[in-house]
C-alpha positions as CSV (number, residue, x, y, z in Angstrom):
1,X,-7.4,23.9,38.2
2,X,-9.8,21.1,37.5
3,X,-8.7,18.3,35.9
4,X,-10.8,17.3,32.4
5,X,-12.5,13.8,32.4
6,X,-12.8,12.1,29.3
7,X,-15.4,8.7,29.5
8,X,-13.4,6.2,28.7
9,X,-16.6,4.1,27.3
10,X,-16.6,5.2,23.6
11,X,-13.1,4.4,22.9
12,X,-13.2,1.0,24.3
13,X,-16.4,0.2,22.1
14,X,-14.7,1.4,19.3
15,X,-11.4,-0.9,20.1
16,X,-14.3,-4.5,21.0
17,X,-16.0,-3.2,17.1
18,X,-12.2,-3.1,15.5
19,X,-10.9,-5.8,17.2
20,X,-14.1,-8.5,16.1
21,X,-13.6,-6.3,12.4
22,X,-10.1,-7.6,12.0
23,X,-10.7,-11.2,13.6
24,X,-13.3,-11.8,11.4
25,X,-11.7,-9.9,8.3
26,X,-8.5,-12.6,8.7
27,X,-10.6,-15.6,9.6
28,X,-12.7,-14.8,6.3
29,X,-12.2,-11.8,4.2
30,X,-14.4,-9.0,3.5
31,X,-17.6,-10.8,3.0
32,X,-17.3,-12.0,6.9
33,X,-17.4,-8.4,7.8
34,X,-20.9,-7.8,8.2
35,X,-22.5,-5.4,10.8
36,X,-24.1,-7.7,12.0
37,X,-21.7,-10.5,12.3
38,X,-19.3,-7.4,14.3
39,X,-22.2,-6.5,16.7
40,X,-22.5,-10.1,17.8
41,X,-19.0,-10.7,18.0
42,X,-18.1,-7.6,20.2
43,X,-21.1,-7.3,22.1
44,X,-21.9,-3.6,21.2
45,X,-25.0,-2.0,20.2
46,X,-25.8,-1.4,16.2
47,X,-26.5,2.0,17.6
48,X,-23.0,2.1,18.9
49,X,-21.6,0.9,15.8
50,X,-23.3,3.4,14.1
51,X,-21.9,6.0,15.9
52,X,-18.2,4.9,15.5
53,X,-19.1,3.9,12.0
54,X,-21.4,5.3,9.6
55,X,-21.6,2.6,6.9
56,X,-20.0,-1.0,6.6
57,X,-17.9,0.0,4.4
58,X,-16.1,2.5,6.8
59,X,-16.2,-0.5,9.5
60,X,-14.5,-2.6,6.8
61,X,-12.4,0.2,6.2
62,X,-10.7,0.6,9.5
63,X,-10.3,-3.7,9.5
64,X,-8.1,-3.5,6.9
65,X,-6.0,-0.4,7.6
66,X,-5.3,-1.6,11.3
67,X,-4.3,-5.3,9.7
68,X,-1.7,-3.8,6.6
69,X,2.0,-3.6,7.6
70,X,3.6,-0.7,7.0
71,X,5.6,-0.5,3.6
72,X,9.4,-2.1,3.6
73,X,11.7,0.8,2.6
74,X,15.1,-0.3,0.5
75,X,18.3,0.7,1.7
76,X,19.5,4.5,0.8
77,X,23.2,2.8,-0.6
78,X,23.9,1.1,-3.4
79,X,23.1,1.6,-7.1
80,X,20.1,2.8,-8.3
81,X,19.6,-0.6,-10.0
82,X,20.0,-2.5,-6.9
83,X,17.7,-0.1,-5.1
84,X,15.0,-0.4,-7.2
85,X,15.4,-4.2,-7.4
86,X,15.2,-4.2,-3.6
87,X,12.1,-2.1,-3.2
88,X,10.6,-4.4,-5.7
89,X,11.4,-7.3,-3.6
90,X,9.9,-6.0,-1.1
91,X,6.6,-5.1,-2.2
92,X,6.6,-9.0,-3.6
93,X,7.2,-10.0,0.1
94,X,4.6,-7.5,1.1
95,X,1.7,-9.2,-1.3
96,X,3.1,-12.2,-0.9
97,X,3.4,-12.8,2.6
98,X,0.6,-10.4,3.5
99,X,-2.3,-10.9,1.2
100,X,-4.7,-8.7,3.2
101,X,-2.8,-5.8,0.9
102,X,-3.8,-7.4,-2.2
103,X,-7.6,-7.8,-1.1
104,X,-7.2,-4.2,0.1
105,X,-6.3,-2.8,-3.2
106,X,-8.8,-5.2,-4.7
107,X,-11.7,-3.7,-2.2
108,X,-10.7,-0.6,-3.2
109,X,-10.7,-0.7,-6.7
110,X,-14.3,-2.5,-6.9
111,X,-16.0,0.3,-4.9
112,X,-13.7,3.8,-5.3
113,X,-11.9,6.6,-7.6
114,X,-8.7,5.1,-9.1
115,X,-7.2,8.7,-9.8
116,X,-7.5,9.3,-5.8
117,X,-4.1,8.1,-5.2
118,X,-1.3,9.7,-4.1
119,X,0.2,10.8,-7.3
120,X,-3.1,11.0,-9.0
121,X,-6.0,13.4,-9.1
122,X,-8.6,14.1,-6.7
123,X,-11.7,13.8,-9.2
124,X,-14.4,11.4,-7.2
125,X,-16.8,12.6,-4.9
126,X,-16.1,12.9,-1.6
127,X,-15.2,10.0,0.4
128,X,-15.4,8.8,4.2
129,X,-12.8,9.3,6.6
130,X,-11.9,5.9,7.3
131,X,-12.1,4.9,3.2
132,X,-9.8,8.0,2.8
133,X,-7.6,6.6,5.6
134,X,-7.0,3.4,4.0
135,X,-6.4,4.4,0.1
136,X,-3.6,6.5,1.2
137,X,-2.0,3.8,3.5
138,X,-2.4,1.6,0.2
139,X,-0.9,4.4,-1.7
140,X,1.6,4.6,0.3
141,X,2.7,1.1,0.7
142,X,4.2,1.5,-2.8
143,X,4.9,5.0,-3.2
144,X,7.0,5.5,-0.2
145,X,9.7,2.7,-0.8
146,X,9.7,4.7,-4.3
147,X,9.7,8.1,-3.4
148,X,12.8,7.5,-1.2
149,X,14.3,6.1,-4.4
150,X,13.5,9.0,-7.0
151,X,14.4,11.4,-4.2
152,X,17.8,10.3,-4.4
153,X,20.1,13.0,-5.8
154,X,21.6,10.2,-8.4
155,X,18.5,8.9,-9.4
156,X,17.6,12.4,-10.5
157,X,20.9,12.8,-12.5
158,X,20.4,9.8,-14.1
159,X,15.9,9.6,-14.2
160,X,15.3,13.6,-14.6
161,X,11.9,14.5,-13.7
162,X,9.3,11.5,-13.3
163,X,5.8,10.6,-13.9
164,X,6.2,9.1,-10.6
165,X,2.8,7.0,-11.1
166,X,3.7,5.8,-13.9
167,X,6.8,4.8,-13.5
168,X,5.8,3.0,-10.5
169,X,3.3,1.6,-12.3
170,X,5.6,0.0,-15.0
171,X,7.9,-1.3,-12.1
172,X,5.0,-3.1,-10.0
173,X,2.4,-4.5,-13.0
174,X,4.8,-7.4,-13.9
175,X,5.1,-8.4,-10.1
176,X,1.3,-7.7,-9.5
177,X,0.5,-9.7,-12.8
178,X,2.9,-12.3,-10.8
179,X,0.7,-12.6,-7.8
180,X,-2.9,-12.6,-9.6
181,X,-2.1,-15.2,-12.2
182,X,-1.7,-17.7,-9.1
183,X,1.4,-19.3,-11.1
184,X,3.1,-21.6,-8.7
185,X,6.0,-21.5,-10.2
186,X,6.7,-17.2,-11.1
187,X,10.2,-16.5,-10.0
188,X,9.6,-12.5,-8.6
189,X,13.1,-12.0,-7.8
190,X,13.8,-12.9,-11.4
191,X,11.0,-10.6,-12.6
192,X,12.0,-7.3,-10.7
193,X,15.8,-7.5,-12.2
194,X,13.9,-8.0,-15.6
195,X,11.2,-5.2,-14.6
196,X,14.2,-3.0,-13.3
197,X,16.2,-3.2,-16.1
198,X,13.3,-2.5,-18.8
199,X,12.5,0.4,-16.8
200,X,16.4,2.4,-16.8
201,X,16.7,0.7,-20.6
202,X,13.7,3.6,-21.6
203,X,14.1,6.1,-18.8
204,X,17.8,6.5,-18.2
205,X,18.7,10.0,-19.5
206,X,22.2,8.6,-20.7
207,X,21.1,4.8,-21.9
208,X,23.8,2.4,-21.4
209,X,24.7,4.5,-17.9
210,X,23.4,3.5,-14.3
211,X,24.5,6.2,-11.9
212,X,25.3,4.9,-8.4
213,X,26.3,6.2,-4.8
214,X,28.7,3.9,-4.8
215,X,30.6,1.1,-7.6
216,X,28.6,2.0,-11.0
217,X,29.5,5.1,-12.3
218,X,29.7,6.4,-15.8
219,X,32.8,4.5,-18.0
220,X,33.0,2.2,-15.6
C-alpha cells in the first residue's frame, strides 16, 4: 500500500506566522500585531497569511492562545474554604504573573459577545475559529479551577445547585478589581479569604457551617 504524503510547507508557514505573532505580541502587545509587521518578521507571503488566517484578528487570536498558561487547579483535599481560597490564589498568580491573560480578556471583551462564555449563552453571531478558540481557553482559565471545586460532593451538600457564573463571578471581581486599579500595595491573599468568606456567608445552605473532606465538619 502506498504511503500518503502530506507537504510539509503549510504547517511550517503557519508555525514562522505564530512564532513572529507571539514575539511581537510579548515584545509589545496587541497593537504590535499587525499583518504586516508578522509578514515581515516571518518572511511569508500576505497571501500565505491569508490562507492560515483570514483576518488579523484571528492572527492575533492564535498569539495569545499559544502564549496563556494553562489554569492552576487547587488541591481536591481540604475544606471547602481552603479550596476556594486556593483557586483564588491562583488565578491572582495567573493575572499577576502572566498579564498576557488580563490583556486577553481585555481584547476580548472590547471586540466580542460577553454571554459566549462557558457558563453563558451563545447569543452573538458567529465567530472565527481561532476567536472561538481562545474565549474558551479564557473561559476556562477560571472555570476549571472552579468546576473541580463545586463538583466536589461536599461542596454540593453544603452550596446546593449554583449559578456557577455567578458565583464565580462574585469570587474573582474583588481580585480582578485588585489587578486593574494598579494599587501597589492590594494584599490578594488577604482579599480571597475576605472574598471567600463573603461568598459561603450568603451561599452556605446551613450559614454558620463549612463542610469539609477533612477537619471542619458540622458542630465542630
Amino acid at each position: 500500500m502506498a504511503t500518503v504524503r502530506t507537504d510539509p510547507r503549510p504547517a511550517r508557514s503557519r508555525a514562522r506566522l505564530l512564532e513572529a505573532a507571539t514575539t511581537l505580541l510579548r515584545s509589545g502587545g496587541p497593537s504590535a500585531v499587525t499583518v504586516d509587521a508578522v509578514t515581515r518578521a516571518s518572511n511569508v507571503a500576505l497571501s500565505t497569511l491569508y490562507r492560515h488566517f483570514p483576518s488579523g484578528n484571528d492572527l492575533l487570536a492564535a498569539a495569545f492562545h499559544a502564549l496563556i498558561p494553562p489554569a492552576p487547579i487547587p488541591p481536591d483535599k481540604g475544606s471547602l474554604r481552603d479550596r476556594l481560597i486556593a483557586a483564588l490564589n491562583g488565578f491572582s498568580d495567573l493575572v499577576a504573573e502572566t498579564p498576557i491573560s488580563l490583556a486577553a480578556m481585555s481584547w476580548l471583551a472590547l471586540g466580542g459577545d460577553l454571554e459566549q462564555m462557558r457558563w453563558g449563552n451563545d447569543k452573538g453571531a458567529p465567530e472565527s475559529t481561532e476567536v472561538r478558540t481562545l474565549r474558551e481557553r479564557v473561559a476556562e482559565q477560571y472555570a476549571a479551577p472552579f468546576d473541580a471545586i463545586f463538583s466536589s460532593a461536599d461542596a454540593i451538600a453544603a452550596l446546593g445547585e449554583l449559578d456557577r457564573t455567578r458565583a464565580v463571578s462574585l469570587l474573582l471581581g474583588p481580585i480582578v478589581l485588585g489587578k486593574l486599579s494598579t494599587l501597589p500595595n492590594f494584599d490578594y491573599r488577604e482579599i480571597a479569604e475576605v472574598a471567600v468568606d463573603g461568598f459561603l456567608s450568603t451561599h452556605l445552605k446551613y450559614p454558620g457551617v463549612i463542610t469539609s473532606a477533612s477537619s471542619e465538619l458540622e458542630g465542630a
